[in-house]
C-alpha positions in Angstrom: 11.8 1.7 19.4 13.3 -1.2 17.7 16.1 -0.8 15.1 15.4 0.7 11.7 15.9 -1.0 8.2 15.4 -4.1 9.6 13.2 -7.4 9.2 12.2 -8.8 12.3 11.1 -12.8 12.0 7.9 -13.3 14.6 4.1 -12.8 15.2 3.1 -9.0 14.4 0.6 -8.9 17.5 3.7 -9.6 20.0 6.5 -7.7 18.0 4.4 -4.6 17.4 4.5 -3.7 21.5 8.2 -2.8 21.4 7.3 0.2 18.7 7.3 3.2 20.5 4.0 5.6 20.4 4.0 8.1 17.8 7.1 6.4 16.0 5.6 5.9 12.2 5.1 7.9 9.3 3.4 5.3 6.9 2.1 1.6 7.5 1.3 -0.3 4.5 -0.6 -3.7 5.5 -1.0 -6.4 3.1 -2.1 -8.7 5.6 -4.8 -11.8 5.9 -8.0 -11.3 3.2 -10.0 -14.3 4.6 -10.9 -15.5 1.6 -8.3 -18.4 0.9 -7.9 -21.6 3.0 -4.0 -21.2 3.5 -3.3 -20.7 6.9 -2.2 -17.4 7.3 -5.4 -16.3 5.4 -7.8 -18.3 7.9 -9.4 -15.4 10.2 -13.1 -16.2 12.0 -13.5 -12.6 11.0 -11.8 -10.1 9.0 -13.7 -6.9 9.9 -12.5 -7.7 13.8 -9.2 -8.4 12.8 -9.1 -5.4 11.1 -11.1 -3.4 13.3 -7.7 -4.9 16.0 -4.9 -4.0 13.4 -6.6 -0.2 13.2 -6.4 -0.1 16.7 -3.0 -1.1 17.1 -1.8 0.8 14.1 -2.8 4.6 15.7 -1.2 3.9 18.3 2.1 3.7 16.5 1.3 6.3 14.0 2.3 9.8 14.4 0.0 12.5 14.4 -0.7 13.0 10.2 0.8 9.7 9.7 -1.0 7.4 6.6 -2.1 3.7 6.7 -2.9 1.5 3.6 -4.9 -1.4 4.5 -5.4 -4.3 1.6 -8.3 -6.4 1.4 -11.7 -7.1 0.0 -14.6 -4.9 -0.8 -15.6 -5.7 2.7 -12.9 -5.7 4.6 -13.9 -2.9 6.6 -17.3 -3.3 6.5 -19.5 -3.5 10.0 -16.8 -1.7 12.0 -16.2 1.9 13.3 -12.7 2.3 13.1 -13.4 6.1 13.3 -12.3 7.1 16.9 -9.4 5.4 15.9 -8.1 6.6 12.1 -9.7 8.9 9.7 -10.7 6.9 6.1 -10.2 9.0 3.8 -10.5 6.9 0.5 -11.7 3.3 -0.4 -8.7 2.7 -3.7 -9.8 0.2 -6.1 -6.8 -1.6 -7.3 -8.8 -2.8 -10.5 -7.6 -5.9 -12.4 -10.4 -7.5 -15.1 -7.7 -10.6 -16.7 -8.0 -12.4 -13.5 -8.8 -15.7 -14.4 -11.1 -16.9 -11.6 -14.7 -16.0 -13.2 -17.6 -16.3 -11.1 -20.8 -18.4 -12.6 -23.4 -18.3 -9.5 -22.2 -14.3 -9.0 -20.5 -11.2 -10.4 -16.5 -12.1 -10.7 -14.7 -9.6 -8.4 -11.8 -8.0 -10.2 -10.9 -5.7 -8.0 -8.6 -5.6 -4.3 -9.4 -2.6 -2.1 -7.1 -0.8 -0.6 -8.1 1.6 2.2 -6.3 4.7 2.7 -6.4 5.9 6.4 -4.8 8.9 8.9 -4.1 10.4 11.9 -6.2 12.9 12.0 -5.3 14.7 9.0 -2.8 13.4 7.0 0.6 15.6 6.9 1.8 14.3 3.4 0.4 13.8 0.3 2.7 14.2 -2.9 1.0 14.1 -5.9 3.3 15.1 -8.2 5.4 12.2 -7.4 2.5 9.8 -8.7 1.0 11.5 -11.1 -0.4 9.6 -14.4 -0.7 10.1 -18.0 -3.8 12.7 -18.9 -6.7 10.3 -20.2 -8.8 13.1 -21.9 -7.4 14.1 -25.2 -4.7 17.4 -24.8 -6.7 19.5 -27.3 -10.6 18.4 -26.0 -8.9 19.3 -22.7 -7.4 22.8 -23.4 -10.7 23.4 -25.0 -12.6 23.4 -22.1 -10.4 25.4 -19.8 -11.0 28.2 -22.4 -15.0 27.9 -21.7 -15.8 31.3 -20.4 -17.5 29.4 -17.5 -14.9 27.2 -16.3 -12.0 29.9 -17.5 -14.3 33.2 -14.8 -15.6 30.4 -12.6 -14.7 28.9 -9.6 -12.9 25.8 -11.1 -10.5 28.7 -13.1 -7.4 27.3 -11.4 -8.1 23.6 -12.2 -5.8 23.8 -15.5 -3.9 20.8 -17.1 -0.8 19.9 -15.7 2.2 19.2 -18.4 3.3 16.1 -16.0 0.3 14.6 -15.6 -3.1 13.9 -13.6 -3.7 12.1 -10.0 -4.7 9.3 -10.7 -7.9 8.8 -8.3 -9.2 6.0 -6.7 -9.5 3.5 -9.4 -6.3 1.9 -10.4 -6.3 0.0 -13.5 -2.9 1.0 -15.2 -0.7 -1.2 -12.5 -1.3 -4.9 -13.1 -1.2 -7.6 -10.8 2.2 -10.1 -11.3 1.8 -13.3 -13.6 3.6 -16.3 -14.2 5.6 -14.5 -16.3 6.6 -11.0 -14.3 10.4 -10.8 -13.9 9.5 -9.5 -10.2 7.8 -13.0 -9.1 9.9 -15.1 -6.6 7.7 -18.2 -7.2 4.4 -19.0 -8.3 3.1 -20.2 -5.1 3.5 -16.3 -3.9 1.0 -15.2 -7.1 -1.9 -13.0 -6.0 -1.5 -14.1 -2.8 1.5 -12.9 -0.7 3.8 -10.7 -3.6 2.6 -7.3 -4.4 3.7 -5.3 -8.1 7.0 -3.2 -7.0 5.1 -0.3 -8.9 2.3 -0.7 -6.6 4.0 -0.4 -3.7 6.0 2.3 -5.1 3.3 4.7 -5.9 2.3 3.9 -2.0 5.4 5.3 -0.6 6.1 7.8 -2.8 2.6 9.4 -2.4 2.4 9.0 1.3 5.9 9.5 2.8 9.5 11.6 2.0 13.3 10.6 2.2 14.4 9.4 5.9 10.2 8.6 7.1 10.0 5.4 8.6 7.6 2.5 6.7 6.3 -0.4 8.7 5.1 -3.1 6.7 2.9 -5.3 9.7 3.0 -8.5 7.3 6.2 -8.1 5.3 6.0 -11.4 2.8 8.8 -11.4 0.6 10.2 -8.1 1.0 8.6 -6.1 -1.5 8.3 -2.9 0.8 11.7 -3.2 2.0 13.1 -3.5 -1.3 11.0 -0.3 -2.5 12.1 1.5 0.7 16.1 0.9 0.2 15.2 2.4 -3.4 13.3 5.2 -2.3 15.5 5.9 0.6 13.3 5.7 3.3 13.6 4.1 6.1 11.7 0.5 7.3 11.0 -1.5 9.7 9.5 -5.3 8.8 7.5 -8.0 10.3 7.1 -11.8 8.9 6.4 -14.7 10.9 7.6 -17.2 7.9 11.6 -17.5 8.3 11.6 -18.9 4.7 9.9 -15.5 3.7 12.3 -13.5 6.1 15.6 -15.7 4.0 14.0 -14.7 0.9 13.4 -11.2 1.8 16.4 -10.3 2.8 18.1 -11.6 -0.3 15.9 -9.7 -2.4 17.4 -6.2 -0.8 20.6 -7.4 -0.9 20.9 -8.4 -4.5 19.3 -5.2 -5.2 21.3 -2.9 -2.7 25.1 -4.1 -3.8 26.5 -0.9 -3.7 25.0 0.3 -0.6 26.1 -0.7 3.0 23.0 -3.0 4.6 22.3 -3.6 8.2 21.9 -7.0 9.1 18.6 -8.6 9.7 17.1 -10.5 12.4 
């Protein structure tokens, strides 16, 4: 196993043999979409290199263990990944300002994000993630007092005073402009930095205090940074040293009352 809370500077593929079978409680891979022409986004084809990373992934997972895999709408299209992890939910991460609009086709506002396990996944905490309630309070009440839905089977589906889950469609966490205070630089925008709320709502729904979070294609830290405020434990891989400098800075200068191991 190598050493927790760490960010390991190298190719994924070759660093990911030295993690132990069974050693992970949550993945989160925002890897290569294939849809750029940058060079770490140039894959012959995504579905096999996903169909690869799924592979590669179980073995790592332990039993009830979660993986979020970012991509396209077809980004795991064409591929049985089903002997390998159990999909239970295709997220939309939903975002209509994006500039880029389409005018042969229908623009595509929308990242997917596809929420795997081992076998059946062991932790799910909603209440850590819930959202604000969408349908008015007093509509809402209303209808739990229908005679139907209050003696029917749904009885025990009753508002909840901190909020709703909030599906599979996510519109209320915006992608990072020019303008976010999070953004390291603009030649990271859309591309390689994720929203810290994003990433946040991840880990909190999919893992407790002390799990271990691998993040396969680290960037610029973002999941490191979350997990240090979360307190869970990480372990990172980036093949871009400047990325590695930059992460690493980012956890510090966030983390400087807390004792930091040093990175590779």
């Amino acid at each position: 196993m190598l050493e927790l809370n760490r960010l390991y500077c190298g190719d994924t593929f070759k660093l990911i043999k030295k993690l132990d079978d069974n050693s992970v409680d949550l993945i989160i891979c925002d890897g290569p979409y294939g849809v750029t022409q940058e060079n770490w986004d140039k894959v012959a084809n995504i579905q096999e290199f996903n169909l690869n990373l799924i592979k590669l992934f179980s073995r790592v997972l332990k039993p009830g263990g979660t993986l979020y895999l970012f991509g396209k709408d077809n980004c795991i299209d064409f591929i049985d990944y089903r002997k390998y992890l159990t999909l239970n939910r295709k997220i939309v991460w939903y975002q209509p300002s994006r500039l880029a609009q389409g005018r042969l086709n229908y623009t595509n506002n929308y990242d997917l994000i596809a929420y795997f396990s081992k076998g059946k996944a062991d932790t799910f905490n909603l209440d850590d993630i819930r959202v604000p309630q969408m349908v008015e309070l007093t509509q809402r009440r209303r209808c739990e007092n229908v005679p139907s839905v209050k003696n029917g089977k749904y009885n025990k589906t009753k508002f909840n005073e901190n909020g709703k889950n909030p599906g599979d469609v996510w519109g209320d966490i915006k992608q990072l402009t020019y303008k976010s205070k999070e953004l390291v630089s603009r030649e990271l925008l859309n591309t390689i930095q994720k929203p810290e709320k994003l990433i946040e709502r991840l880990v909190h729904a999919s893992s407790n205090p002390g799990d271990v979070v691998f993040d396969p294609f680290s960037g610029v830290g973002t999941t490191m940074k979350v997990c240090k405020k979360l307190n869970r434990n990480f372990i990172g891989f980036e093949i871009n040293p400047q990325y590695v400098e930059i992460a690493n800075e980012r956890v510090k200068s966030s983390n400087q009352n807390k004792e930091l191991s040093l990175f590779d």
